[in-house]
N, C-alpha and C positions, 0 to 999 in steps of 0.2 A: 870636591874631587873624591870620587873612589874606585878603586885597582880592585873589581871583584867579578865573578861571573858565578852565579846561583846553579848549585848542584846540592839537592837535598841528602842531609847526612852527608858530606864529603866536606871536610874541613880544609878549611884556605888559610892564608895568610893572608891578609888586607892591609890596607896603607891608606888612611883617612885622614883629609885636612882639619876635623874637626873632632871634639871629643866624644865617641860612639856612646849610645844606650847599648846597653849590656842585654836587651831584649827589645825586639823591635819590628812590629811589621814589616814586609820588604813586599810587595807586590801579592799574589794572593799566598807566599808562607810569611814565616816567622824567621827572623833573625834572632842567635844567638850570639853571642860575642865572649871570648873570655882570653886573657893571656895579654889584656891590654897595657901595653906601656906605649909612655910618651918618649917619641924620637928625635933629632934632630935631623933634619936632612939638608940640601942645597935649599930647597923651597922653604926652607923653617921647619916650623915646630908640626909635625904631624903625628898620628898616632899607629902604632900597628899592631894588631890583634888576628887571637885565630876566631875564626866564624863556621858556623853550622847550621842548618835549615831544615825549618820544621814544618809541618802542615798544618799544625795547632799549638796553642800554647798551654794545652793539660800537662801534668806532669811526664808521664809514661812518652809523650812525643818527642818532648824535649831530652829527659834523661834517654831515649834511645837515639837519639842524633847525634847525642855528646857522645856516647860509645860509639855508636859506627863511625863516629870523625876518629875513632882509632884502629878500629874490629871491624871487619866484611861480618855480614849475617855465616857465610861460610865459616871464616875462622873460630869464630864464637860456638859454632857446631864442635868445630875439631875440637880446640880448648875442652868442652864439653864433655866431649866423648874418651880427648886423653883422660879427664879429670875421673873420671868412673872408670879406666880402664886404670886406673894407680902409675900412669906411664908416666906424667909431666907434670908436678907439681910446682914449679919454677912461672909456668907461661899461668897457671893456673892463679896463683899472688897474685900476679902483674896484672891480669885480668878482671880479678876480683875488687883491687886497690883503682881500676878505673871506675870500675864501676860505681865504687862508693863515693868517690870523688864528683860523679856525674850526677847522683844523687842527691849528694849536699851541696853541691854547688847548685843544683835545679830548685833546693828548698833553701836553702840560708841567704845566698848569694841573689839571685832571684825572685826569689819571694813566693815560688809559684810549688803549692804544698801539695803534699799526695793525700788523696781524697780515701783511699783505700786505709781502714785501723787494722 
């Protein structure tokens, strides 16, 4: 059983009878999975995690899916653009701290390493 409908870059909330890979082909993208814990429900023991989709499984695809399941391409502009105009240093953190997370979670957690030195 799974509660999902595939929209690349757009982060869901899933509900899986069974214990997900953390990276996983789904049709012609790539699943990502993270924020996995085990739930109980009426139907038992199922799982629920956030998901992400990729067209590839290089690094740069993956770590930017994990960000836009946070950040529009637009907001990431603005962020951007406050960040050099010294207006928003607060959204500018928050932003930074996903990014790095998306990062290390796409190389440690994953396994899948950035080819770029």
């Amino acid at each position: 059983m799974e509660n999902t409908t595939h929209l690349r870059g757009v982060k869901m909330k899933t509900i899986l009878d069974y214990n997900p890979p953390l990276l996983a082909k789904s049709g012609k993208q790539y699943v990502i999975r993270y924020n996995v814990t085990e739930i109980m429900t009426e139907d038992g023991k199922r799982w629920e995690c956030n998901e992400v989709f990729a067209n590839s499984v290089d690094y740069g695809s993956i770590v930017s899916a994990l960000i836009h399941s946070k950040y529009s391409v637009d907001a990431e502009i603005a962020i951007i653009n406050n960040h050099i105009a010294e207006a928003e240093e607060t959204e500018w953190s928050a932003y930074q701290a996903h990014r790095t997370w998306a990062k290390t979670y796409t190389n440690d957690t994953l396994g899948v390493m950035n080819e770029i030195n």
